[in-house]
VOGU-3710 file (C-alpha; in Angstrom, 3 decimals, decimal comma):
1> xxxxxxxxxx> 22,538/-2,802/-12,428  24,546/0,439/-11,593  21,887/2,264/-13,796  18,772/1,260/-12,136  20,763/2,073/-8,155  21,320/5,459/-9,823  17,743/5,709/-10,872  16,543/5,020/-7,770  18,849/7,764/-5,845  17,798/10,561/-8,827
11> xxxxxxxxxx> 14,026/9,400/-7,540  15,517/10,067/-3,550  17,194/12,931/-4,356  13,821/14,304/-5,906  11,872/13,679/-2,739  14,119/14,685/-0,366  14,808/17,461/-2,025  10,425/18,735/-1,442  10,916/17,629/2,189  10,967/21,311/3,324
21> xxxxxxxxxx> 7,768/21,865/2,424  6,084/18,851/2,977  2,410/19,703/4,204  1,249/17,161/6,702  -2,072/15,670/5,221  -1,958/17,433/1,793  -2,397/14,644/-0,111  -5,377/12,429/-1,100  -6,382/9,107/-2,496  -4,873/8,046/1,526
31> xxxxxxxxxx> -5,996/4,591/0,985  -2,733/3,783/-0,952  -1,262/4,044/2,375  -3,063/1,120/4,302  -0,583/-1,671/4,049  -1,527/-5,617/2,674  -0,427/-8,849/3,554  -0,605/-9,025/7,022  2,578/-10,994/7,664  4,143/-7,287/6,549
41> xxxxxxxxxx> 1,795/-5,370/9,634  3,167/-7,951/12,038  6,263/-6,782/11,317  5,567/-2,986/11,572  5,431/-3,079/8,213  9,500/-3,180/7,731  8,842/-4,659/4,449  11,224/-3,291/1,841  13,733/-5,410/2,163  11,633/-8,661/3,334
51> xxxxxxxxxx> 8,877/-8,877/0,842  8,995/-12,386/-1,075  5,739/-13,053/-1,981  2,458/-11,591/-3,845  2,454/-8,622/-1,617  5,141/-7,348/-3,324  2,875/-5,340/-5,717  1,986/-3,083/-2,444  5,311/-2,669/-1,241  8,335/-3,640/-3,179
61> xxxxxxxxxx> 7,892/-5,244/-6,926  11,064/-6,258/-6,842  10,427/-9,013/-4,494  7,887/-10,833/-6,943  11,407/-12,659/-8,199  11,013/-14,644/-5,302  8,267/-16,231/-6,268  9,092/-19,867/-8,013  5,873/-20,554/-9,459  2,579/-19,002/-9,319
71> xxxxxxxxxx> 0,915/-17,532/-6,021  -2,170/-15,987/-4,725  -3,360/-14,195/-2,298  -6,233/-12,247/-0,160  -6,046/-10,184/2,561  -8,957/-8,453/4,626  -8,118/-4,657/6,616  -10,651/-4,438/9,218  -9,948/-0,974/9,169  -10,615/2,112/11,753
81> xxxxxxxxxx> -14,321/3,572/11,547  -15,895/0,207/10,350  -14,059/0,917/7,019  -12,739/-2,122/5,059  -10,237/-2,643/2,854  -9,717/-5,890/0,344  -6,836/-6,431/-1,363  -6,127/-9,446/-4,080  -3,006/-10,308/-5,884  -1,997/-13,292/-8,368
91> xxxxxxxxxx> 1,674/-13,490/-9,608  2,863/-16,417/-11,920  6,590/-16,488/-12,632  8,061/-17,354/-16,585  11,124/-18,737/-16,931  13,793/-16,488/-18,676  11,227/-13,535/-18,999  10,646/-12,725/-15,105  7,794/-12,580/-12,999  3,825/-10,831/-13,921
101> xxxxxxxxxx> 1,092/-10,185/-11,475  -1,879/-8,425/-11,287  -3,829/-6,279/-8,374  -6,306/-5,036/-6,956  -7,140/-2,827/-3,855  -10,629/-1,611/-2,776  -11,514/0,554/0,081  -14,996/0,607/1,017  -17,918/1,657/3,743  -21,401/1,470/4,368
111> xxxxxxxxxx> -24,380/3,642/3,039  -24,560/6,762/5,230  -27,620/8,692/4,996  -26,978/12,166/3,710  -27,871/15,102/5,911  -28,207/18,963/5,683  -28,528/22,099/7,342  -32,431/22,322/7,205  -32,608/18,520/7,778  -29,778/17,546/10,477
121> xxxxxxxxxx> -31,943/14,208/11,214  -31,626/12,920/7,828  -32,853/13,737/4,375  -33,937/9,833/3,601  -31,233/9,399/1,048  -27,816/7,866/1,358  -24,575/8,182/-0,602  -21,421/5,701/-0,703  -17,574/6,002/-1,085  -15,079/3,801/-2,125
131> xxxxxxxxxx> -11,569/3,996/-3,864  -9,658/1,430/-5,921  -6,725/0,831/-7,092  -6,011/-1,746/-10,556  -1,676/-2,746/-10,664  -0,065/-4,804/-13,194  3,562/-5,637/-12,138  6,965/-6,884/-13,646  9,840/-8,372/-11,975  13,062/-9,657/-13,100
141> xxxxxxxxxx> 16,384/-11,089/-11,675  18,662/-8,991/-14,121  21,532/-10,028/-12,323  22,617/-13,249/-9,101  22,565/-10,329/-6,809  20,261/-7,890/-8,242  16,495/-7,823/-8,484  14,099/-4,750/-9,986  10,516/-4,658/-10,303  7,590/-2,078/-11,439
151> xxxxxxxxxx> 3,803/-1,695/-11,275  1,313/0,376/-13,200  -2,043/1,245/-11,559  -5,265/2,890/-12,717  -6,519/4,442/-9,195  -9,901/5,332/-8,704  -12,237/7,422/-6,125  -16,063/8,096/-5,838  -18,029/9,907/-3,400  -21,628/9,977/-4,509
161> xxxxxxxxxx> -21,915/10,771/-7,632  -18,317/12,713/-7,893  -15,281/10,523/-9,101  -11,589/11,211/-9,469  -9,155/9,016/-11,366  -5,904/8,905/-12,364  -2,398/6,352/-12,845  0,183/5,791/-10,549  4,002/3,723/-11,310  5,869/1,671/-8,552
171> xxxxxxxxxx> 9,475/0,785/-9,068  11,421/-1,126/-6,410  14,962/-2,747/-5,911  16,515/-5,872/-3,866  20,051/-5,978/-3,319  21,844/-9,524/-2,481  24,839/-7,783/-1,106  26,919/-10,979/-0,775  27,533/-10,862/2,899  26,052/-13,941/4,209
181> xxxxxxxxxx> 21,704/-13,412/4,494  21,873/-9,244/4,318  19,855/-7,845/1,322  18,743/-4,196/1,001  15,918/-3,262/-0,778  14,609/0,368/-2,108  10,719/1,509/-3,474  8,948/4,385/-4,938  5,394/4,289/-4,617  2,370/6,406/-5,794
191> xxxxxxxxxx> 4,044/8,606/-8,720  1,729/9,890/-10,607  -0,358/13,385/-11,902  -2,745/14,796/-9,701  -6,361/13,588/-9,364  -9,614/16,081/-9,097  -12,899/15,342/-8,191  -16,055/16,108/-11,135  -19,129/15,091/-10,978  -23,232/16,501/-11,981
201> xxxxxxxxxx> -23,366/17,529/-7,926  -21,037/20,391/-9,070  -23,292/22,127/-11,478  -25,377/24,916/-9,985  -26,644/27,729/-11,865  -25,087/31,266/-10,787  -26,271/34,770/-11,379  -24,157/37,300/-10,173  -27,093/39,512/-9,535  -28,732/37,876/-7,493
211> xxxxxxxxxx> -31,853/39,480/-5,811  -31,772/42,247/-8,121  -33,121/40,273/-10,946  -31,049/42,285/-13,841  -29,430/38,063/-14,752  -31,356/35,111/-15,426  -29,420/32,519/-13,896  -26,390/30,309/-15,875  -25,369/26,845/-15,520  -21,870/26,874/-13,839
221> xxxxxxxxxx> -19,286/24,661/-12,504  -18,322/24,495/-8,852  -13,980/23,623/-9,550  -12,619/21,390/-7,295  -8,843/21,485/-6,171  -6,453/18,911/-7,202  -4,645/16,961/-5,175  -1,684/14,635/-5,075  -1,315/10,982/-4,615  0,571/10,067/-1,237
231> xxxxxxxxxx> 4,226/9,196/-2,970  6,583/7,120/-0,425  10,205/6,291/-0,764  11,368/3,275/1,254  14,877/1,893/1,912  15,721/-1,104/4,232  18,225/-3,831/5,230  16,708/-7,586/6,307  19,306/-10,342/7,614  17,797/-14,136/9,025
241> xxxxxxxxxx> 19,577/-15,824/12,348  19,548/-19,265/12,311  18,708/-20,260/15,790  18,919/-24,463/15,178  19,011/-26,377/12,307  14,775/-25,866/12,441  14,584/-22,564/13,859  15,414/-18,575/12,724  14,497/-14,921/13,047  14,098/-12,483/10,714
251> xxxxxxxxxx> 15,428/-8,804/11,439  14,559/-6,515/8,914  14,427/-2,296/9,641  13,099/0,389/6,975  12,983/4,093/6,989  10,270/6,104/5,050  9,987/9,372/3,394  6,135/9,946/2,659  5,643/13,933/0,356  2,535/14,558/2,802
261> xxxxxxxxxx> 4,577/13,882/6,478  7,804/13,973/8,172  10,134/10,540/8,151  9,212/7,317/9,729  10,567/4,314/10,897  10,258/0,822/11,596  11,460/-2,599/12,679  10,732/-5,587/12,605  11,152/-9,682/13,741  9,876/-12,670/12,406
271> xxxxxxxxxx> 10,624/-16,517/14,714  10,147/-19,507/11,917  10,023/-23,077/12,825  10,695/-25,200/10,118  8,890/-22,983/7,900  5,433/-23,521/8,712  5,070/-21,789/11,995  5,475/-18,253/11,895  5,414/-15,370/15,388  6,034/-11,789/13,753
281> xxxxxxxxxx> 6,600/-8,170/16,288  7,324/-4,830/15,021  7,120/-1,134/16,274  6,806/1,827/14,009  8,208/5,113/14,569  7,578/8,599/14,124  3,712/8,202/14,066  1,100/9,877/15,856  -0,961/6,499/16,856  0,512/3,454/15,353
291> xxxxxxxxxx> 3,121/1,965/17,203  3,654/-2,269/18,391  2,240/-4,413/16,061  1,777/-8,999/16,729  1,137/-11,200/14,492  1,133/-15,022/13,519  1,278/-17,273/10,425  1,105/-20,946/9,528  2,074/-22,601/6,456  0,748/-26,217/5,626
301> xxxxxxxxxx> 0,572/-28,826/2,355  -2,590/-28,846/0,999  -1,720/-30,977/-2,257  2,060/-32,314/-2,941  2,574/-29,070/-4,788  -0,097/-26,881/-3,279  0,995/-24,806/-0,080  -1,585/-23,064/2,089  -0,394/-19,689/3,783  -2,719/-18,358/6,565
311> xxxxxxxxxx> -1,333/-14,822/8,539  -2,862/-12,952/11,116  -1,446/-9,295/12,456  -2,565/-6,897/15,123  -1,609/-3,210/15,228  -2,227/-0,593/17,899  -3,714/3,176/17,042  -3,769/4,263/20,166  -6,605/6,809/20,638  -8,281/4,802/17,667
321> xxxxxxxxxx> -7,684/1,696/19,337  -6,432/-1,305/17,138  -7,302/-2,788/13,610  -7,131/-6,413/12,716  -5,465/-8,157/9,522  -6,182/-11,711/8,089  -4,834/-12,585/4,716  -4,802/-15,938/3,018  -2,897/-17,715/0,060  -1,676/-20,185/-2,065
331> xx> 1,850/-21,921/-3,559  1,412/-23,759/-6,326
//
């Protein structure tokens, strides 16, 4: 256990050490960022230490131990600018071997039609984005107290007819420190090489003379610049209060150290009533837009061993105005 807590501070150390020069914005592939599950948005995203479930993959692997059997889930991002993002996950734990999932994220919009500078009204075509990102995930209980996870993902981008691609590795802790509910959890996300956009709408031919006709023109290569993937380093405590025999509240608080801004914050609550009924509230800190974030779940039998989880989350942007979260799931 004392290995992987040192691995994980080596892996703090090495961020904190860039945070200097962090460049606000400088990295891409910014759809890593959005956060699933929308129980976790509810909570202003406080999630390290809290995460139990399928969402897990997104923002702690380590908390896929938690899951008994197998689980999955679905959640829709109505996101800002009538972008939307999908996100699926299935996790199925193995006794004495651990926990293995699988995910996938896709960010997507509608056809816009492509302009220019001769034609500002529209040239009659359109082009497309999207990005993607493919995880496969491990988790295992190595000790009563200790929990550590990972995830490999194949992360994708297109614009057009340009692409960029490129791997990423999670790895993520959860602490049971003994004293009473408290468990702190830790996450790396996003490490990985750079990704660069290619694609045929770079090739133009070039002639350094031009006008002077002394060149025929040459087929060139317009080089793009790389970029990084949006690395984040989480650490957080989460403790329940037992209100009745019925009743409790989750408190769970995170920090965050993203390579392309300064340090964030967040807490969050989460009122359960006999486990099915579920009223969430966080606040994030540090941000330019986002800020209070509501939310709701419900958890009901659908079979004797079948359990349907339904969550809801609101967050405020501010200038952007809000974005709304449903996800949906199953125990069995």
């Amino acid at each position: 256990m004392k290995k992987f807590v040192w691995l994980m501070l080596l892996l703090l150390a090495a961020t904190t050490a860039s945070a200097g020069s962090v460049r606000n914005g400088s990295a891409g592939a910014q759809f890593l960022k959005i956060g699933v599950g929308s129980r976790y948005q509810g909570t202003g995203e406080a999630s390290v230490a809290l995460v139990n479930d399928v969402y897990s993959m997104y923002w702690n692997p380590a908390g896929l131990v938690e899951i008994d059997n197998s689980s999955i889930s679905f959640t829709n991002v109505n996101w800002l600018l009538d972008i939307d993002l999908n996100y699926f996950g299935y996790a199925r734990s193995f006794e004495d071997i651990g926990v293995f999932g699988v995910s996938a994220s896709v960010l997507s919009m509608d056809d816009q039609e492509i302009t220019t500078f001769e034609q500002q009204d529209g040239t009659g075509d359109y082009y497309s984005a999207v990005s993607y990102a493919i995880g496969v995930s491990y988790a295992r209980q190595l000790t009563n107290r200790f929990a550590f996870g990972g995830t490999f993902k194949y992360v994708g981008e297109r614009i057009h007819k340009e692409n960029a691609s490129g791997f990423a590795f999670d790895f993520g802790t959860l602490l049971y420190t003994g004293f009473k509910s408290l468990r702190m959890g830790m996450s790396i996300t996003n490490m990985g090489p750079d990704m660069q956009f290619s694609g045929p709408d770079l090739d133009v031919s070039y002639d350094d003379q031009v006008g002077e006709g002394a060149n025929a023109p040459i087929g060139a290569t317009i080089k793009t610049a790389p970029y990084d993937l949006p690395m984040m380093f989480r650490f957080g405590l989460a403790y329940d209060f037992m209100m009745t025999s019925k009743s409790g509240v989750t408190m769970s608080a995170e920090v965050k150290h993203p390579n392309d801004a300064s340090q964030q914050g967040s807490l969050g609550a989460e009122w359960q009533y006999d486990e099915k009924f579920f009223l969430r509230g966080g606040y994030r800190f540090e941000t330019d837009e986002r800020g209070l974030s509501l939310g709701g779940g419900l958890v009901t039998h659908v079979t004797e061993d079948t359990d349907l989880l339904i969550d809801y989350a609101w967050q405020d942007f501010g200038r952007l105005q809000s974005t709304h979260r449903f996800s949906i799931g199953f125990n069995f």
